[in-house]
N, C-alpha and C positions, 0 to 999 in steps of 0.2 A: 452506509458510507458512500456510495455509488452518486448519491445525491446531491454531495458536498465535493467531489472529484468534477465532475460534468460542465459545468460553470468554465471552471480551469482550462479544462480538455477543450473549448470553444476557441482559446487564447492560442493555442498549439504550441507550446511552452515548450522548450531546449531540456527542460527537464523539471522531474517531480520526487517530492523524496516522501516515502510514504512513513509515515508516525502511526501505526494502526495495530490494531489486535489486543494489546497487553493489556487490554480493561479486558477484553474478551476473555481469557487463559484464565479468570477466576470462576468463569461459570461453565467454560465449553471444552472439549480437550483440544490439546495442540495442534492433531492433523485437519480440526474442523477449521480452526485459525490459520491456518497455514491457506485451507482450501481457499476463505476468505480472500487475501492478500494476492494469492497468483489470482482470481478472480478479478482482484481490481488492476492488476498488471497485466491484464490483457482485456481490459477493459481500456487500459492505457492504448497500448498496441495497438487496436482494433479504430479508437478510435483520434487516435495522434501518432503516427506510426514513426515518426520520427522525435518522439520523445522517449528521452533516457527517463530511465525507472531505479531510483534506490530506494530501497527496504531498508528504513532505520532499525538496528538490534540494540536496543537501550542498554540488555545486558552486557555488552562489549564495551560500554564505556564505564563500567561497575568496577574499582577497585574490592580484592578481596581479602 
Protein backbone atom coordinates (compact mmCIF):
# COMPACT_ATOMS: atom_id res chain seq x y z
CA UNK A 1 0.00 0.00 0.00
CA UNK A 2 3.01 2.43 0.95
CA UNK A 3 3.56 2.39 -2.77
CA UNK A 4 0.27 3.84 -3.89
CA UNK A 5 0.42 6.54 -0.86
CA UNK A 6 4.13 8.11 -1.74
CA UNK A 7 3.23 9.61 -5.18
CA UNK A 8 0.48 11.62 -2.98
CA UNK A 9 2.77 12.29 0.07
CA UNK A 10 5.26 14.25 -2.76
CA UNK A 11 2.10 16.78 -3.32
CA UNK A 12 2.06 17.62 0.55
CA UNK A 13 -1.72 17.37 0.60
CA UNK A 14 -4.05 19.40 3.46
CA UNK A 15 -5.10 15.95 3.88
CA UNK A 16 -5.63 12.01 3.12
CA UNK A 17 -8.40 9.78 4.05
CA UNK A 18 -7.18 6.35 4.18
CA UNK A 19 -9.84 3.43 2.57
CA UNK A 20 -7.53 0.43 3.55
CA UNK A 21 -7.42 -2.90 5.42
CA UNK A 22 -11.13 -4.50 5.02
CA UNK A 23 -9.84 -6.85 2.02
CA UNK A 24 -7.10 -7.54 4.51
CA UNK A 25 -9.50 -8.76 7.78
CA UNK A 26 -10.54 -11.83 5.60
CA UNK A 27 -7.17 -13.49 5.58
CA UNK A 28 -5.06 -11.61 8.59
CA UNK A 29 -6.53 -10.81 12.00
CA UNK A 30 -7.46 -7.30 13.05
CA UNK A 31 -4.52 -6.17 15.32
CA UNK A 32 -2.24 -7.15 12.14
CA UNK A 33 -4.58 -4.69 10.16
CA UNK A 34 -4.77 -2.16 12.57
CA UNK A 35 -0.63 -2.41 12.66
CA UNK A 36 -0.83 -1.94 8.94
CA UNK A 37 -3.00 1.49 8.91
CA UNK A 38 -1.03 3.29 11.94
CA UNK A 39 2.03 2.15 9.77
CA UNK A 40 0.84 4.06 6.96
CA UNK A 41 -0.29 7.17 9.25
CA UNK A 42 2.99 7.72 10.27
CA UNK A 43 4.30 7.05 7.18
CA UNK A 44 1.99 10.09 6.51
CA UNK A 45 3.49 12.14 9.61
CA UNK A 46 7.01 11.28 8.79
CA UNK A 47 6.73 12.25 5.67
CA UNK A 48 4.00 15.13 5.21
CA UNK A 49 3.89 16.46 8.65
CA UNK A 50 1.47 18.73 8.12
CA UNK A 51 -1.11 16.44 6.67
CA UNK A 52 -4.45 15.50 8.31
CA UNK A 53 -5.00 11.73 8.33
CA UNK A 54 -8.60 10.07 8.37
CA UNK A 55 -9.13 6.32 8.57
CA UNK A 56 -12.23 5.51 6.83
CA UNK A 57 -14.51 2.87 9.04
CA UNK A 58 -16.94 1.50 6.18
CA UNK A 59 -18.55 -0.28 9.16
CA UNK A 60 -19.95 3.05 10.52
CA UNK A 61 -21.80 3.94 7.57
CA UNK A 62 -23.50 0.24 7.68
CA UNK A 63 -27.24 0.42 8.63
CA UNK A 64 -28.31 -2.50 10.79
Amino acid sequence: MKHYLQPSLLLEPSGIILHAGTNDLRDSFPRAVAKKLVDLRNLVSSSSPSTKVTIYDESLGKKK
